[in-house]
C-alpha positions as CSV (number, residue, x, y, z in Angstrom):
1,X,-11.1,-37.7,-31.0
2,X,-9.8,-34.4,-30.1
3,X,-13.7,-33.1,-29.6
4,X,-14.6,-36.1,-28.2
5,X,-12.2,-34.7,-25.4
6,X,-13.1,-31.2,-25.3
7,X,-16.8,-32.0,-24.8
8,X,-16.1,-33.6,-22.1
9,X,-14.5,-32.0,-18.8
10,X,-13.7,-35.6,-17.2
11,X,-12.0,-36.7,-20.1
12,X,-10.4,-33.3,-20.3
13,X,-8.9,-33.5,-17.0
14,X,-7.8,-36.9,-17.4
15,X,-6.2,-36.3,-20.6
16,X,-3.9,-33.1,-18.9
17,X,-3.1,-34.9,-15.7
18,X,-1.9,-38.2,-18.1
19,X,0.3,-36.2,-20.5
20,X,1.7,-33.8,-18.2
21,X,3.0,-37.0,-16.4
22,X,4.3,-38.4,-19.5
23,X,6.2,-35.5,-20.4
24,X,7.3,-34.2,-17.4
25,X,8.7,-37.4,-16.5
26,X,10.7,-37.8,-19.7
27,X,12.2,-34.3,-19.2
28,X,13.5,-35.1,-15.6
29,X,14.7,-38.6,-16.9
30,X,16.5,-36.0,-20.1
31,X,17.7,-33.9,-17.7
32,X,19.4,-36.3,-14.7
33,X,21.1,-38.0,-18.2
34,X,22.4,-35.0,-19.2
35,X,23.6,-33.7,-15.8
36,X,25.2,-37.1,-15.4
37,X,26.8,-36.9,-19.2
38,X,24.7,-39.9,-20.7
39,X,24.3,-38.0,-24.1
40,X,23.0,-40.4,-26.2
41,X,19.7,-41.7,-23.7
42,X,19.1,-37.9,-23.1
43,X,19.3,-37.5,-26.8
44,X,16.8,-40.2,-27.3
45,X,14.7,-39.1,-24.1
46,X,14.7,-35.5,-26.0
47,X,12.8,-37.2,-28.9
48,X,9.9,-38.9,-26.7
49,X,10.0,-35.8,-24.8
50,X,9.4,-33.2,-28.0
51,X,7.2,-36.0,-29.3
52,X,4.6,-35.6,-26.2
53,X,5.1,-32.2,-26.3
54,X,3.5,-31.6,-29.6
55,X,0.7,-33.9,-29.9
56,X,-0.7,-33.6,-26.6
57,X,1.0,-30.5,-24.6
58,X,-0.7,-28.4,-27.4
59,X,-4.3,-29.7,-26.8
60,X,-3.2,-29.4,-22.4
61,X,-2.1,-25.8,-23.1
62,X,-5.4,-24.4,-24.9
63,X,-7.4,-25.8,-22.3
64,X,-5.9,-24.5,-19.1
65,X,-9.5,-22.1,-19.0
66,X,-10.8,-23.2,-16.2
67,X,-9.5,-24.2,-12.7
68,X,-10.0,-28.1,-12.8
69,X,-7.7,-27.9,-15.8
70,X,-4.9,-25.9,-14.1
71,X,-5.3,-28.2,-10.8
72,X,-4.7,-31.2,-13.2
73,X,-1.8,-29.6,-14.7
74,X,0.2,-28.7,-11.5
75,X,-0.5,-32.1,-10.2
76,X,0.6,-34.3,-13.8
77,X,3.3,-31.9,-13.3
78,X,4.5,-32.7,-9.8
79,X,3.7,-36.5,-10.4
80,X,5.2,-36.6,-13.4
81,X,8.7,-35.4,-11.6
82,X,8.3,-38.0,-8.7
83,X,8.0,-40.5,-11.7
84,X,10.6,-39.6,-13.6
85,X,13.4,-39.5,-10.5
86,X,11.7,-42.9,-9.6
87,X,12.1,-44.8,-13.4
88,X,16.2,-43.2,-13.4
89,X,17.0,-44.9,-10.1
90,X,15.2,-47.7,-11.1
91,X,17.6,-48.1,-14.4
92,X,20.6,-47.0,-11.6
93,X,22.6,-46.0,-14.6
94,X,26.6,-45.7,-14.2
95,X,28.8,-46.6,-10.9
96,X,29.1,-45.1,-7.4
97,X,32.1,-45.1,-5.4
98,X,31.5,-45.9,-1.7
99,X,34.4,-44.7,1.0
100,X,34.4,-47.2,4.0
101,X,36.1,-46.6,7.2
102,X,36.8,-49.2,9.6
103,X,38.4,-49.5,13.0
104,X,39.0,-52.8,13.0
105,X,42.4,-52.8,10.9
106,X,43.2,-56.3,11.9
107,X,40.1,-57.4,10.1
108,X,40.0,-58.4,6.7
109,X,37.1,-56.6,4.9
110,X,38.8,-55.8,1.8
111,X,39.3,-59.6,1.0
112,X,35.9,-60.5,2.1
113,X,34.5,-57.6,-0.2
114,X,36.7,-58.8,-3.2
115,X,35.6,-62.7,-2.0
116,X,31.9,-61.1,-3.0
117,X,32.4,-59.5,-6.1
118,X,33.2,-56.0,-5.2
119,X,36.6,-53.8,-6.8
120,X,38.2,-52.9,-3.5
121,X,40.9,-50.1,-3.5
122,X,42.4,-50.1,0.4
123,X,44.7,-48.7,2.4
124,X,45.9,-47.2,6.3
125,X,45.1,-43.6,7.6
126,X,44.9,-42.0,10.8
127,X,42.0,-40.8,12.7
128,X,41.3,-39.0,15.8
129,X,42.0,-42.4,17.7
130,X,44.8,-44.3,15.8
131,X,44.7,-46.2,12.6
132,X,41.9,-47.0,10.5
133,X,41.6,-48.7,7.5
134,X,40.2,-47.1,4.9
135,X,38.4,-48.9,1.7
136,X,37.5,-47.3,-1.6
137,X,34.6,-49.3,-3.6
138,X,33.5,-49.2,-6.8
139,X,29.8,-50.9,-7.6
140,X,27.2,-50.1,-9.8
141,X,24.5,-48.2,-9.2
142,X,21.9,-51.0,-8.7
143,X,24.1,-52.5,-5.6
144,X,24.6,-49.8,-3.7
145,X,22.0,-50.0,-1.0
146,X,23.5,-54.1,-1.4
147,X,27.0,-53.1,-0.6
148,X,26.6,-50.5,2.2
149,X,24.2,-53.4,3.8
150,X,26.9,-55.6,3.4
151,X,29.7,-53.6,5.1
152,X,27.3,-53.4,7.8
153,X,26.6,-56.3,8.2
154,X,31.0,-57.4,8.3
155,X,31.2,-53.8,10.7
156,X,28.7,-52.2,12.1
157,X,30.8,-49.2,13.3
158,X,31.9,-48.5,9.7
159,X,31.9,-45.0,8.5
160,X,30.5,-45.1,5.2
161,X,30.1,-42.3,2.1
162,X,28.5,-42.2,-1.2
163,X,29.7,-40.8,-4.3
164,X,29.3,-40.7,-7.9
165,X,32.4,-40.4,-9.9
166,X,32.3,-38.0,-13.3
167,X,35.1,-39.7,-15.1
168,X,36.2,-43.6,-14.6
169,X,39.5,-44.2,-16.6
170,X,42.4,-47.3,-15.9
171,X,42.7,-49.7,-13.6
172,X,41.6,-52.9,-12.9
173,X,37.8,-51.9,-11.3
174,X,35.2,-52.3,-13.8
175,X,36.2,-55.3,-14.9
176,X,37.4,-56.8,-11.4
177,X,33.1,-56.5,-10.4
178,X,31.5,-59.9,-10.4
179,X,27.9,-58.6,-11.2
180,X,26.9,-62.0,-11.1
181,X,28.6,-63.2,-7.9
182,X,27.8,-59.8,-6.1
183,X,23.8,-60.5,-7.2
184,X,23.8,-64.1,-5.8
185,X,24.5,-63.9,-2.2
186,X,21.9,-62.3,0.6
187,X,23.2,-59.9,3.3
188,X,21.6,-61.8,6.1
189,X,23.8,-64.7,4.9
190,X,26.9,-63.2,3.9
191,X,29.3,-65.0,6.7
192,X,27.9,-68.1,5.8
193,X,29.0,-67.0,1.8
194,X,32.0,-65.8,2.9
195,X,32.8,-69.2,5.1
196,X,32.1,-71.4,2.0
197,X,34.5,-69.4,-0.3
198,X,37.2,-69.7,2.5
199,X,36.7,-73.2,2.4
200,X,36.9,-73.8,-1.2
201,X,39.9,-71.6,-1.4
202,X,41.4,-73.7,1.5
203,X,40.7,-76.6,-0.6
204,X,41.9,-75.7,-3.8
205,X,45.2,-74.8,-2.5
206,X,45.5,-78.2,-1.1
């Protein structure tokens, strides 16, 4: 097998482009999970990654004679990185805390963000032109594009800011996020969501 692919250049080049991405893309994935202390998947990335490493990186790195073969290393290489930051956002590991300002202190986007799922932290600051209210969020990863599209869509003028938080410890948060509730609804129809859950509260208290 091994001759089979040093006898032939195609194959060759195929082979180095393929397993460069392979194990390039396992040590980004490794490294973003250690940076972002998940100890155990960079632990088990580190095995697939040293795995790669010595049954194919060995038969890439005696073979980088000729120009073609470098070429097709630097480019598995760069590809493999893309891929790697790709598959991690993809798995969205971990939570994101997202800091919403709004003008409109009279309205009530901290109950209609709770209404939908969301852990909502609020209170009252001051800005250049009066109050504001200000909202603290906690989602997972995976919603995040969800939620900002959602306080959007409640207030357009909204400041909004993204973080991720190192250390998550008390409180109510993590378990007050409805992952199913916050998956079910669609932006473009989140007053008519929010209307229905106004009326069956309305209801219910009846």
């Amino acid at each position: 097998m091994l001759q089979a692919i040093s006898e032939n250049q195609w194959l060759m080049l195929l082979t180095i482009f393929v397993i460069n991405i392979a194990y390039v893309s396992f040590l980004t994935m490794r490294t973003i999970s250690t940076l972002k202390g998940y100890r155990y998947v960079a632990a088990s990335l580190s095995v697939c990654e040293t795995f790669i490493y010595i049954m194919g990186l060995g038969l890439v790195l005696d073979n980088l004679d000729k120009p073609q073969n470098i070429a097709a290393y630097a480019f598995g290489f760069g590809i493999g990185i893309l891929l790697g930051i790709k598959i991690e956002e993809k798995l969205a590991l971990g939570y994101l805390v997202v800091n919403a300002i709004t003008a409109e202190k009279d309205k009530d986007l901290p109950m209609m963000l709770r209404d939908l799922g969301y852990g909502v932290t609020h209170g009252y600051q001051y800005g250049r032109d009066g109050e504001r209210t200000n909202l603290q969020i906690l989602t997972p990863r995976r919603y995040e594009k969800k939620l900002i599209a959602t306080i959007k869509e409640l207030d357009p003028k909204a400041f909004i800011i993204s973080y991720e938080p190192r250390t998550i410890h008390g409180g109510f948060w993590t378990r007050g996020i409805r992952s199913r509730q916050v998956e079910q609804y669609e932006v473009e129809h989140v007053e008519e969501v929010l209307d229905e859950i106004s009326t069956d509260g309305t209801q219910n208290g009846k």
